[in-house]
N, C-alpha and C positions, 0 to 999 in steps of 0.2 A: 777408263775412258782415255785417250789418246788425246794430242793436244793440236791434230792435222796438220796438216802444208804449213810452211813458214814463208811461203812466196805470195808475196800481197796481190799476185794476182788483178783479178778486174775490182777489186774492194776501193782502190784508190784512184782517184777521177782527176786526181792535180785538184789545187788552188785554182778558185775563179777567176778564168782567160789565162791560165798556165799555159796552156798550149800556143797562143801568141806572144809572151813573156818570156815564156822558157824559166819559170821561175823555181826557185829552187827554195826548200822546208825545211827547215829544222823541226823536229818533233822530241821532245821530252820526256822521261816518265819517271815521277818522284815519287819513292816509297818512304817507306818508314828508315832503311838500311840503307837502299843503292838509287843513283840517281843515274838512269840509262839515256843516252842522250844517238839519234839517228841524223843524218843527212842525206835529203830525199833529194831526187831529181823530180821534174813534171810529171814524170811519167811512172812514178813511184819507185824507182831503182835505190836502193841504198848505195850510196857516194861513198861513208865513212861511217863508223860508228867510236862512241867511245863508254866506257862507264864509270863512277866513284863513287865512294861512299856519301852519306847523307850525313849531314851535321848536326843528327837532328837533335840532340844536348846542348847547341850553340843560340837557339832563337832562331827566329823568321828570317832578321838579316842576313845571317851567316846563312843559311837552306836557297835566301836568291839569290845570296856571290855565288852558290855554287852548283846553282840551277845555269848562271850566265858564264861562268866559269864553263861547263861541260857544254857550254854552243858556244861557247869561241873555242872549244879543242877539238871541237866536231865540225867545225867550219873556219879553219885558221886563214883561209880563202877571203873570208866576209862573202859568197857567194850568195845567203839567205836572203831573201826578203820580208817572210812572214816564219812566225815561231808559234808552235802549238804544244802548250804542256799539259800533261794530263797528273792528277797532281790528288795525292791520298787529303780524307775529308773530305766535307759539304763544300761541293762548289757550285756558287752561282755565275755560270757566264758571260751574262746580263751585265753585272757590277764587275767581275771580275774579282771579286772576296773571296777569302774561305771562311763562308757565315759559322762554321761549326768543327770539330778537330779533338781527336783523342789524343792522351798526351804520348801519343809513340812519336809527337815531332814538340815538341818544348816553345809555347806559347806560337804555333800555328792557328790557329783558333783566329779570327780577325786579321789575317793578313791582306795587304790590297798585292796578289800575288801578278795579275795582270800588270798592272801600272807599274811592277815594283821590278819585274821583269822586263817590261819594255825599256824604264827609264837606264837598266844597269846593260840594255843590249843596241838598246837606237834599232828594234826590229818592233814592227807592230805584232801584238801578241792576240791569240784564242785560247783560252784554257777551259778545262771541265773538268769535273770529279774520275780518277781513273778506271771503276768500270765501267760509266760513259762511252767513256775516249777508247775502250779496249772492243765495247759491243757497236762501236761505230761499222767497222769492217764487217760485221759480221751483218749489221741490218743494210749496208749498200750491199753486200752479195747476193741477196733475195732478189730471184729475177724479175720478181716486182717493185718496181722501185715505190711505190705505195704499201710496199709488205710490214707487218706487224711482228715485234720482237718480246719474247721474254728470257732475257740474260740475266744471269748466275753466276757469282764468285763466290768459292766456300772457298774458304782458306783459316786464315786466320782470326777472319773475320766471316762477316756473310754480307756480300752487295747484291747489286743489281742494276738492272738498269731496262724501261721500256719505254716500246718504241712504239704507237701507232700510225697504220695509214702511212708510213715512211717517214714519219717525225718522231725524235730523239723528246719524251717529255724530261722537262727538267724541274719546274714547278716552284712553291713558292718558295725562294732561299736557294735556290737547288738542291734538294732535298730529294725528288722524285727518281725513284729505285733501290732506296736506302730498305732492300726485302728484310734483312737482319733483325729489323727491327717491328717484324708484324708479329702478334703474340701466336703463339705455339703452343698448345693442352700438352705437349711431351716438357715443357720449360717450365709450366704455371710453377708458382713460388719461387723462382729461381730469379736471383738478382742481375740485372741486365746492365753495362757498364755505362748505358744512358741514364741510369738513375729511375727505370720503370725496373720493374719483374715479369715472368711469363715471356720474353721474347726470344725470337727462334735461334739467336745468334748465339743464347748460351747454352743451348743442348744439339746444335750443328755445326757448329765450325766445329776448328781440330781441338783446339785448346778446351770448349764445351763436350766433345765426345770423349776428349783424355779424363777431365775433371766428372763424366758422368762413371767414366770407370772406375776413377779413385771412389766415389761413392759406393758405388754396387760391393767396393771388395775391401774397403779401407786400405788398398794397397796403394802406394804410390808409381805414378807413373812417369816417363820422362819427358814424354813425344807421344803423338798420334801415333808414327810409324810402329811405336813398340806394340800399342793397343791394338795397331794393325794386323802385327803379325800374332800375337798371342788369340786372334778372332780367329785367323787363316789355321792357329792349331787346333782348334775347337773348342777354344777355352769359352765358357759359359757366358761370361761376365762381358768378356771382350765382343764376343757377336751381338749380346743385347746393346752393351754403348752404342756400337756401328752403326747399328740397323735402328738404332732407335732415334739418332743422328739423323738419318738417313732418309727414314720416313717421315718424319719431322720437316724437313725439306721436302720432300715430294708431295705432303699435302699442303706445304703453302704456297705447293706453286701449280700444283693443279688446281687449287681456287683461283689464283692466279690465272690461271689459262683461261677459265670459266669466266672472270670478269674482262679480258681483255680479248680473247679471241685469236690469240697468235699465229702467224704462219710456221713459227719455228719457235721452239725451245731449248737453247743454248747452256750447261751446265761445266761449267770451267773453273778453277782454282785447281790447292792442291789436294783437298779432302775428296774429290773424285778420282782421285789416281791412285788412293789406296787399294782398290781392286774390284772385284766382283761382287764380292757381298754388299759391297754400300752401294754399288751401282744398280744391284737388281732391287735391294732394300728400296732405295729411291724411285724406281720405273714404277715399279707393281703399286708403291702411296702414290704417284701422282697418277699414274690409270684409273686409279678406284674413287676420284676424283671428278673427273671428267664427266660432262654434259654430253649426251649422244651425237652431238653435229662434231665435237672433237675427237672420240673415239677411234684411236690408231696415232694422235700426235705421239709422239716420244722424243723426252730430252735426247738433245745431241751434243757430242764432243763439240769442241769450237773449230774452227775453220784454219785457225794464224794461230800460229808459235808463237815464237819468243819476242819478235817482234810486231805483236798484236797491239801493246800499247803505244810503244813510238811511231808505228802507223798513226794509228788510230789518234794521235796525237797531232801530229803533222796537219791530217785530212779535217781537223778543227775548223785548221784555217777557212776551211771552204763553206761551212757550214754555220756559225756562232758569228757573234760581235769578235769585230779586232779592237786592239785598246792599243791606242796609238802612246809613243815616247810625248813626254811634255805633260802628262796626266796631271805628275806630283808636284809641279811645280808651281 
């Protein structure tokens, strides 16, 4: 699958009364590693861009200096008026917390990232969970702005993110599109690093279809890519992980489809770009799937490139609670 256009295109509508304002975004996106930080005009134009590493061995403190740190080198200007992060973890946008957090970021888990980020920037802030913030662009591009989403990140993980009727749900905690985490008959016994077993995240991400191959061969593996290409040789072992990954995924989200009704189904990270075999492994489980009124839906590539989530970050503003400076005082 292909990761399409990187041109934000009609995805991005401005902040609310941008167009009389002329008001200008900051947009965020914090991972586990890198912290990609965008500066948007109204009209969704990238201004400047910058990016750094993530601190994330240092604590929460250290991860907002330098969340606020990457929007003031992205706007040395002060041009911004509103700031939108999109930000790894359970986010609630509501509060502004991150109710919940694996430790790829060193006591993340309970940060008040809204408030913590307004008070260290004097910008009012909108933050959400980042495949929220990334499947934002992708459900305003639905020519129905009432359109229904089911979004997909396999990577290193497994997210999600849905959308009906043209609303982003987010639910209790923000919690809502955490797909990773629905049980899996290819996972049952398998321990899940929520502390359940059977869930889909540990026989479909990369890391679950590497560690499904060290099983099948007791050989050690390094990477997906390796098990990738040992599949593309015709190695035995390596097409069952794949495909077993793969299908794994396509049937919990063609039930998926089945309960929610989508107009589109969006399949993005980087375990879809291993190639063909996991992509057809996945189309033909989520077809076989499907109720007759959906018959013919098929995952698609995403829309936005590289800058899908600091859009998608940005365009918060327009859509969430802002959480104004002076929260924490």
């Amino acid at each position: 699958m292909n990761t399409g256009p990187t041109n934000p295109g009609p995805a991005w509508a401005g902040p609310a009364g941008a167009a009389a304002t002329g008001a200008v975004v900051i947009g965020l996106d914090l991972g586990g590693t890198k912290i990609a930080a965008a500066l948007f005009s109204a009209d969704g134009t990238v201004l400047a861009r910058h990016t750094r590493p993530t601190p994330a061995r240092d604590g929460a403190a250290a991860v907002l200096d330098a969340l606020a740190a990457a929007a003031a080198e992205v706007d040395p200007g002060r041009r911004a008026t509103l700031l939108g992060v999109a930000a790894a973890g359970v986010v609630d946008p509501r509060s502004g917390m991150v109710t919940s957090a694996t430790d790829s970021i060193s006591g993340w888990a309970g940060t008040a990232l809204a408030a913590g980020l307004a008070e260290r920037t004097g910008l009012a802030v909108a933050c959400d969970n980042d495949v929220r913030a990334t499947a934002g662009p992708e459900l305003a591009a639905l020519p129905d702005h009432r359109g229904s989403l089911l979004f997909a990140a396999i990577g290193t993980g497994v997210g999600g993110a849905l959308a009906v009727d043209g609303r982003m749900l987010h639910g209790s905690a923000g919690i809502a599109g955490h797909l990773g985490h629905l049980p899996s008959a290819e996972a049952t016994g398998l321990p899940c690093t929520c502390g359940a077993t059977g869930h889909l995240e540990v026989i479909a991400s990369g890391p679950g279809i590497t560690a499904h191959y060290e099983r099948l061969t007791g050989t050690p593996a390094d990477r997906l890519e390796t098990v990738a290409a040992r599949a593309a040789e015709g190695e035995r072992a390596a097409v069952r992980a794949v495909t077993t990954g793969a299908t794994a995924a396509g049937r919990v989200l063609g039930g998926l489809a089945n309960a929610l009704g989508p107009d589109r189904v969006v399949v993005g990270g980087g375990v879809p770009r291993i190639g063909g075999l996991y992509g057809d492994a996945l189309a033909a489980a989520f077809a076989a799937e499907l109720m007759p009124p959906l018959r013919g839906l098929l995952p698609e590539p995403p829309l936005f490139g590289h800058d899908a989530a600091v859009l998608g970050a940005a365009a918060l503003t327009t859509t969430l609670p802002l959480h104004h400076p002076g929260a924490l005082r």
